[in-house]
C-alpha positions in Angstrom: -9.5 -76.9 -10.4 -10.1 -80.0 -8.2 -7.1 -82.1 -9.0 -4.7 -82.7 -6.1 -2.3 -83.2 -8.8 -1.4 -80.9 -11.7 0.9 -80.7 -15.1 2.4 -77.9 -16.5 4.8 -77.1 -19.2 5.6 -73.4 -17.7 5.3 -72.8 -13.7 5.6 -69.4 -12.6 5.6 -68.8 -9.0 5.2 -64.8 -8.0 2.5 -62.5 -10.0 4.4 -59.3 -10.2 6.2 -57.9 -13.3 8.2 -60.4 -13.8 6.0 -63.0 -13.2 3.1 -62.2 -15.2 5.7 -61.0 -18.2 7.1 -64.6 -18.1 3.1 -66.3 -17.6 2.1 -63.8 -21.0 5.3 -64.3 -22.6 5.1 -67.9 -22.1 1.8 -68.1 -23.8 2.1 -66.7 -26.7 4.9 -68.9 -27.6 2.6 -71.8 -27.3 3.3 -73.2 -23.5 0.9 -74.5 -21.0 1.5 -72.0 -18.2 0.2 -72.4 -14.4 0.9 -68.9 -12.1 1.1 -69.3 -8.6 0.4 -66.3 -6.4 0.0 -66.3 -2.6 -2.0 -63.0 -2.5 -5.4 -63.2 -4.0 -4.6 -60.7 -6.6 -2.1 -60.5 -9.9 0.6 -57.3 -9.6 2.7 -58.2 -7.4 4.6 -55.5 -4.7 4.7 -53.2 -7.9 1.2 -52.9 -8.7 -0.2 -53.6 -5.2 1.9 -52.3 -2.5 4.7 -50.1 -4.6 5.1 -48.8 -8.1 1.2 -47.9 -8.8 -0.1 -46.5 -5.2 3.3 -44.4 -5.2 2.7 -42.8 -8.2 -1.1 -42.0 -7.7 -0.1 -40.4 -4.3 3.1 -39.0 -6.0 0.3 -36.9 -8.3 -1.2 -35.8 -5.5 1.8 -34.7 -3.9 3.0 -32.6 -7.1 -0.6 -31.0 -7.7 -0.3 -29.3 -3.8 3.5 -28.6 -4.5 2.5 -26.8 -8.4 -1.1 -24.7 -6.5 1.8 -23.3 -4.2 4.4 -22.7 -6.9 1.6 -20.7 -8.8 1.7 -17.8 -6.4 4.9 -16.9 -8.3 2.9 -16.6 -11.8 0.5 -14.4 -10.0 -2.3 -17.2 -9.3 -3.0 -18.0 -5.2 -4.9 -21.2 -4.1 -6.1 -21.6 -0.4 -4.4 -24.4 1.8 -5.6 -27.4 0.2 -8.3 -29.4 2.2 -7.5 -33.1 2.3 -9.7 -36.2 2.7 -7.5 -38.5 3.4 -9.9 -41.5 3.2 -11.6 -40.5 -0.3 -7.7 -39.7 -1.3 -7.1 -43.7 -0.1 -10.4 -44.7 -2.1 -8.8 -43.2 -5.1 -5.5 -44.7 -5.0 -7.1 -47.9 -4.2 -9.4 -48.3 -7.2 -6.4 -47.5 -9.6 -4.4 -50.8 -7.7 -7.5 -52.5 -8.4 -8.8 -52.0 -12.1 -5.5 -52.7 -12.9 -5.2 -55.9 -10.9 -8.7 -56.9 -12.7 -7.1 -56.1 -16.1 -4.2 -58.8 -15.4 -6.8 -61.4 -14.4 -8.5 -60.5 -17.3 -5.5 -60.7 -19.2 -4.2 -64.1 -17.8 -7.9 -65.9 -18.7 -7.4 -64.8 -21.9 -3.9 -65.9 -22.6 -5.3 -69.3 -20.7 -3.0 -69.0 -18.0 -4.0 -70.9 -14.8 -3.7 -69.1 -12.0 -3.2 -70.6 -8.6 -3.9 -69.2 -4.9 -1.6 -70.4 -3.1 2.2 -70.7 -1.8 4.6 -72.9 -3.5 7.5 -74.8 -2.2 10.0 -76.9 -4.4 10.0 -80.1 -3.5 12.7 -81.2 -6.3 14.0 -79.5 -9.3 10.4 -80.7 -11.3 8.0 -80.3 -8.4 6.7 -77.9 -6.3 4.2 -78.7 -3.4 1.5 -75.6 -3.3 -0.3 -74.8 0.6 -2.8 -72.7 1.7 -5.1 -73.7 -1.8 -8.0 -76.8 -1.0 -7.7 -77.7 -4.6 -4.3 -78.5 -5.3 -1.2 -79.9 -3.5 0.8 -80.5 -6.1 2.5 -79.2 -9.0 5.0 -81.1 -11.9 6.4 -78.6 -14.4 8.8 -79.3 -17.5 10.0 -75.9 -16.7 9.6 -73.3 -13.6 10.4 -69.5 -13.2 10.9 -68.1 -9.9 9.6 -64.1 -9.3 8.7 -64.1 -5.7 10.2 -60.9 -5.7 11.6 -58.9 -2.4 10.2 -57.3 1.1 11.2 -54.1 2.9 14.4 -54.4 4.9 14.7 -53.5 8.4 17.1 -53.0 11.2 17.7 -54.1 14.4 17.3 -51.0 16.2 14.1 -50.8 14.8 12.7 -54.0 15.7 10.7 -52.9 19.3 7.1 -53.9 17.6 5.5 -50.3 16.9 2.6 -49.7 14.6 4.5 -46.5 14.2 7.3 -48.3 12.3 6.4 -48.0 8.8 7.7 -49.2 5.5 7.2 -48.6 2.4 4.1 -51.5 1.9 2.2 -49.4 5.6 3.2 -46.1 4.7 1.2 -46.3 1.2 -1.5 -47.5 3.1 -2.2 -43.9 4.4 -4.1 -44.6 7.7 -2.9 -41.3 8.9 -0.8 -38.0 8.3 1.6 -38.0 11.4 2.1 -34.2 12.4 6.0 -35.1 13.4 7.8 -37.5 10.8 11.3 -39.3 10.7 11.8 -40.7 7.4 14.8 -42.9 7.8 16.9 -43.6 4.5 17.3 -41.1 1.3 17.2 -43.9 -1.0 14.6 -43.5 -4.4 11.7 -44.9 -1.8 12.2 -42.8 0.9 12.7 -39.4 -1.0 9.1 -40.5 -2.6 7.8 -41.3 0.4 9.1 -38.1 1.7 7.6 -36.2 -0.7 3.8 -37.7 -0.5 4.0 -37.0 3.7 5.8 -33.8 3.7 3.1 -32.1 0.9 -0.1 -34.0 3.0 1.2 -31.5 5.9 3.9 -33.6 7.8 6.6 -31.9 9.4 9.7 -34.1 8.1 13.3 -35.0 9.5 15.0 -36.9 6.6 18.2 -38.6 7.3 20.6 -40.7 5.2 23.3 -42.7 6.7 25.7 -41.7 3.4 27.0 -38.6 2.3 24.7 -37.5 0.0 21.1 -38.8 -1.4 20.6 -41.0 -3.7 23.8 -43.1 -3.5 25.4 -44.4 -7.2 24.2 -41.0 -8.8 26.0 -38.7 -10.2 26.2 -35.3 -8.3 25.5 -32.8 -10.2 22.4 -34.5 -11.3 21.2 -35.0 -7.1 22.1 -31.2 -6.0 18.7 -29.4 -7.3 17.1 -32.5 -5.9 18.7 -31.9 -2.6 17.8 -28.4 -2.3 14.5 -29.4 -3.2 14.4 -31.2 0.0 16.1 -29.1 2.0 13.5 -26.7 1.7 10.2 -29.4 1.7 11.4 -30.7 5.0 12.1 -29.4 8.5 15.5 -30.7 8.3 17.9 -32.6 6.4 20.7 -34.3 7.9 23.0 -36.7 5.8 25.8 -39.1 7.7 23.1 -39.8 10.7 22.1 -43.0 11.8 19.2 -43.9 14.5 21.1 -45.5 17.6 18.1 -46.3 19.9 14.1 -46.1 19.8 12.2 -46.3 22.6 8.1 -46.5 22.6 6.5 -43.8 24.4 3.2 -43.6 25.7 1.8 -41.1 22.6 5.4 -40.8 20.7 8.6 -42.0 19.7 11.8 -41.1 21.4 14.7 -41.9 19.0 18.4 -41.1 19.8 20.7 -39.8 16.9 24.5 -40.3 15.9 26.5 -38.9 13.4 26.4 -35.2 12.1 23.3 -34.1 13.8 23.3 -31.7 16.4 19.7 -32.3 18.1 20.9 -36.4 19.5 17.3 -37.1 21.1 14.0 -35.8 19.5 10.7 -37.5 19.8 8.2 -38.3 16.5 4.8 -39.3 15.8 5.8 -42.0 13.6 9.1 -43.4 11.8 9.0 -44.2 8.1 12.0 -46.6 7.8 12.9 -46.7 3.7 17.0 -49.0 3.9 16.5 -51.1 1.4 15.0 -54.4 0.4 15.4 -58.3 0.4 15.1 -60.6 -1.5 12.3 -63.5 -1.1 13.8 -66.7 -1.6 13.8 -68.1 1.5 10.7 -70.6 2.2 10.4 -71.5 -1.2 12.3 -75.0 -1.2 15.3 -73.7 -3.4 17.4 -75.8 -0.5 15.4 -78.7 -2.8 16.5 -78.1 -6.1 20.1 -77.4 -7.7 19.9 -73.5 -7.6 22.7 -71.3 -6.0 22.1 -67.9 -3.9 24.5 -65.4 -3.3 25.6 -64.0 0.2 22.7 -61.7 -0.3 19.9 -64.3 -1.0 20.0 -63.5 -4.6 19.2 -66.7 -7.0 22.1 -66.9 -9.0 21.5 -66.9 -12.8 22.9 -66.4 -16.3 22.1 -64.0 -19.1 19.4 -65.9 -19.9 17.9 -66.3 -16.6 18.7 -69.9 -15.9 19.6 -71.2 -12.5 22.2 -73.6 -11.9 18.9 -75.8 -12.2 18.6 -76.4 -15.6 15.1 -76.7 -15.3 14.6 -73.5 -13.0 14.6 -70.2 -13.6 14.6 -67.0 -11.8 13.6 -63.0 -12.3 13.1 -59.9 -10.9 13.8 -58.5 -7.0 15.1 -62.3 -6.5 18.0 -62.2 -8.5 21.0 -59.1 -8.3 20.1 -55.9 -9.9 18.2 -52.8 -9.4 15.0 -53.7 -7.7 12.6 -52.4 -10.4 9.4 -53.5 -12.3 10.9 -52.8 -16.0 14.0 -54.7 -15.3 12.0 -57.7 -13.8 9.3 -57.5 -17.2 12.4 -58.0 -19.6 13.8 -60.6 -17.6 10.7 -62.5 -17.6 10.1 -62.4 -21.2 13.9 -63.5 -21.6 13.2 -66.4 -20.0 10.0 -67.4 -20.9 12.0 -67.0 -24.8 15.0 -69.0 -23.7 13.0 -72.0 -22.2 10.9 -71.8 -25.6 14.5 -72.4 -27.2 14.9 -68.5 -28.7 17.8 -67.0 -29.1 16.7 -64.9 -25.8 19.3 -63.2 -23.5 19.5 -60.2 -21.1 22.1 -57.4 -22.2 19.3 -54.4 -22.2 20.0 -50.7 -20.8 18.1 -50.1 -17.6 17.0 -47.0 -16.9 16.6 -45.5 -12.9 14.2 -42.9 -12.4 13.4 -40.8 -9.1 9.6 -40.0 -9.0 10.4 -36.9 -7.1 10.0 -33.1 -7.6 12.3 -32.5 -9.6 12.5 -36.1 -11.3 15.9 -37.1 -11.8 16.0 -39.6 -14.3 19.6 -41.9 -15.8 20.5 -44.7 -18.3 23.6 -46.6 -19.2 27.1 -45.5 -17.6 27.2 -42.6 -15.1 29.7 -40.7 -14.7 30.3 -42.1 -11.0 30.9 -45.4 -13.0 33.1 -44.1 -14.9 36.0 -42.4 -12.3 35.6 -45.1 -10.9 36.5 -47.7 -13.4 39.3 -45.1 -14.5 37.6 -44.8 -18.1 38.2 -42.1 -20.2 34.8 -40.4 -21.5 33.9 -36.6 -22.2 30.2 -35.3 -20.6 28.1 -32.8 -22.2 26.0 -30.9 -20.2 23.2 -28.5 -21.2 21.7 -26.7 -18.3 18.1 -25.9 -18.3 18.6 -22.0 -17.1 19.3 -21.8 -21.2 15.8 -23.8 -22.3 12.9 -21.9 -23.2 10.2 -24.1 -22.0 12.1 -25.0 -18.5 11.8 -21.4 -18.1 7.8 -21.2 -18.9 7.7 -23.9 -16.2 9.5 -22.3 -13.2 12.1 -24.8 -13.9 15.4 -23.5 -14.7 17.3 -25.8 -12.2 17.1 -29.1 -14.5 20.3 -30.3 -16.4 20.9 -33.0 -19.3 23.6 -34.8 -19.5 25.5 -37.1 -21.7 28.4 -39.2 -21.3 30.4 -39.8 -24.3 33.6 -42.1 -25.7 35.9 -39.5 -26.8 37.4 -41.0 -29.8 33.9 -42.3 -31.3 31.5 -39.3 -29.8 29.3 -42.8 -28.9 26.9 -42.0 -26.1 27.1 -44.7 -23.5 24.8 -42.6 -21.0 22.3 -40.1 -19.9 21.4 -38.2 -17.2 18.8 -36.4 -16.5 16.8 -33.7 -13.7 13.7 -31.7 -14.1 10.0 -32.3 -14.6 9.0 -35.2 -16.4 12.8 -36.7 -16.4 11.4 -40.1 -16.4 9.6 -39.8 -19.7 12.3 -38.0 -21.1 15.5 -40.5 -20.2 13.5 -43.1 -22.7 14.9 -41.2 -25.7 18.4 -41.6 -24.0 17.5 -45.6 -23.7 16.9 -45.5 -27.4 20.1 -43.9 -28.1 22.3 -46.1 -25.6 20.9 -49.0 -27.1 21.2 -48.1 -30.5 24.8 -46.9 -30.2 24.1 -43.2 -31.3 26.6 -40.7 -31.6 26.1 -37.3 -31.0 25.7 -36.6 -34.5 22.4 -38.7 -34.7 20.7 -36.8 -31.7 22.1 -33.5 -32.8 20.3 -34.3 -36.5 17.2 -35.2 -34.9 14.6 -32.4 -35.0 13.3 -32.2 -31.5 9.9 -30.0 -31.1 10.2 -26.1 -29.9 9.6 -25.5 -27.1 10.1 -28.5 -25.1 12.2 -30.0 -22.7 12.6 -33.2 -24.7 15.1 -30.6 -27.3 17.8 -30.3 -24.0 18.4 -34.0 -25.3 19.4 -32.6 -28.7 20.9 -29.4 -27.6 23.0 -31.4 -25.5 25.0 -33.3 -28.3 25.3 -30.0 -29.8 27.1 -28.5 -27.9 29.8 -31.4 -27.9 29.7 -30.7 -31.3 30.2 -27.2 -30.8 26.9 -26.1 -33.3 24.6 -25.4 -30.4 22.2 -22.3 -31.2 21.1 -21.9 -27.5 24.8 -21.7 -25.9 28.0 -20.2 -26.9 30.4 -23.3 -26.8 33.4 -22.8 -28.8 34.1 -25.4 -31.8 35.7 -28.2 -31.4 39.0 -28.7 -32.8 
């Protein structure tokens, strides 16, 4: 491209989920689209620095945790022997075939894709740096997915290379022989679990009472004594009051419900959260709104209070993930086509842990505390067969119900492979099933995908696996 100057019916600034959904999405309903991405590869934090690393290192993880369970079944392993630097190589070539397949992807969809960092310069033009090419961009329409960045603290803030978050600790220079993971958020519990199987000894703390904040409780107390045991310790209502740089460690002192106030660590993985990134974009240029939080403000179909500018993903309020921001973008790029588009969709949470835990729709935490009325059913996995085949008895589904319609409005789930399993419980949220549906539906035996079924039987009261009295 060697115009200074370029014309566009679609611009999408950010190449992650949401913006390569919109970019695609956009194409196939017959726009000229033009991406703009400041790193030189499409994938955004998600595929990059997030999602896809995690989740290859997550497998590793989960293959050292299982060679130990086995000694329980009567197989022993030797201590696994790691090489950390083919163990990088591997997680690195996944990030990068998959990056390829999106450029691949994006030529063939004729998306033009731009190096660069964009900047709106009114509510039709953006300005584009750091690209010899092009300094200039007129769109009829724009979508904004520069997505979010790790947040810090304060406290934190002394200029270590010890500090981690999530983006350095994926990078895996190094397995630190002490640890402090900082936050027991979904990030940091994964995080925790890569380190703490690679051979780190781990202090977890959360500033809350419990992990996992928002989730119901029944569905986080196998996953907390899951960590209880990974880690050296585990210490919830603690907060870091001071870190000091030592000459080969850290020196951190502790407040709250700890009894050990000053301990020293190799290294400090700092997992509190993220931001969003809509600041140095020019949206002080165009008409759109932000929240106190630097959210974009938009409707349910996207739009800002720019007509012509739309926004998706990390940038705007919701749960920061890569599912949520892939709807969003194909809602917009639908609505700016002039579909009937909109964004009402379930989204479902999972925690990539050991054991998963996995939820969709209303919680019951939602519900006590919006005082509504709802009955749970609960089917725990001590009665299922195959949970039992896998050493997994701990596990528990979980549906919450409308009493006087037996309509599932959510679904919770914990145990292996909870995040493939909580998609039938999308379906059925969605859909507006009732018990009766999943009870009808012939799940395969053994599995763990029948606790689903089993589960609205026994709020029936016709459950085979459990004596539940009938209903009245």
């Amino acid at each position: 491209m060697s115009n200074k100057v370029h014309t566009t019916d679609l611009l999408v600034i950010g190449g992650g989920p949401g913006g390569y959904a919109a970019a695609f999405r956009g194409s196939d309903l017959g726009m000229n689209v033009t991406l703009v991405e400041s790193d030189s590869r499409l994938g955004g934090t998600c595929l990059l620095r997030g999602c896809i690393p995690s989740k290859a290192l997550l497998h590793v993880a989960g293959l050292i945790s299982e060679s130990r369970e086995a000694e329980n079944w009567g197989i022993r392993f030797g201590e696994p022997m790691i090489d950390i630097e083919k163990m990088r190589t591997w997680k690195d070539s996944i990030v990068e075939r998959l990056s390829g397949g999106l450029d691949g992807l994006s030529k063939k969809r004729k998306v033009t894709v731009v190096t660069g960092h964009a900047s709106f310069k009114n509510n039709n033009t953006v300005t584009v740096e750091h690209n010899p090419d092009l300094t200039e961009i007129a769109f009829g329409h724009a979508i904004v997915a520069t997505g979010s960045r790790p947040s810090t603290l304060p406290v934190f803030d002394i200029g270590s290379r010890n500090i981690l978050d999530s983006t350095s600790a994926l990078a895996l220079e190094d397995i630190p022989e002490r640890l402090l993971a900082v936050g027991g958020g979904i990030i940091g519990l994964e995080l925790t679990t890569v380190y703490a199987e690679l051979g780190s000894r781990v202090t977890l703390i959360e500033v809350t009472d419990g992990l996992v904040p928002g989730a119901d409780r029944d569905l986080i107390r196998p996953l907390h004594r899951h960590f209880e045991a990974k880690v050296e310790s585990l210490h919830l209502n603690t907060s870091v009051q001071k870190v000091e740089q030592k000459k080969n460690s850290l020196s951190v002192a502790f407040e709250g419900a700890i009894e050990d106030k000053n301990q020293e660590f190799d290294k400090i993985l700092l997992s509190v959260g993220r931001r969003p990134n809509s600041e140095g974009i020019g949206l002080e240029n165009t008409g759109t709104q932000l929240t106190e939080r630097g959210h974009i403000q938009v409707d349910n179909q996207m739009r800002t209070h720019a007509k012509s500018i739309f926004a998706v993903g990390d940038v705007v309020e919701g749960p920061g993930l890569a599912h949520k921001a892939a709807h969003e973008g194909k809602v917009a790029a639908g609505a700016i086509a002039g579909h009937p588009s909109a964004f009402d969709s379930i989204i479902p949470s999972v925690v990539y842990t050991n054991p998963e835990v996995a939820w969709c729709g209303l919680t019951e935490t939602e519900a006590k505390e919006d005082k509504l009325s709802v009955e749970v059913a609960r089917f725990p996995w001590a009665a299922s067969g195959r949970a039992a085949t896998l050493g997994s008895q701990e596990g528990l589904t979980k549906l919450i119900l409308e009493p006087e319609t037996d309509r599932i409005l959510g679904v919770g789930i914990v145990g292996p492979n909870a995040g493939e399993l909580i998609a039938e419980g999308v379906v059925a949220v969605e859909m507006a099933a009732v018990t009766e549906d999943l009870a009808n539906c012939i799940h395969p035996h053994p599995s763990l995908s029948e606790s689903i079924g089993i589960a609205a039987e026994i709020h029936m009261g016709t459950a085979t696996d459990l004596y539940i009295p009938k209903r009245k």
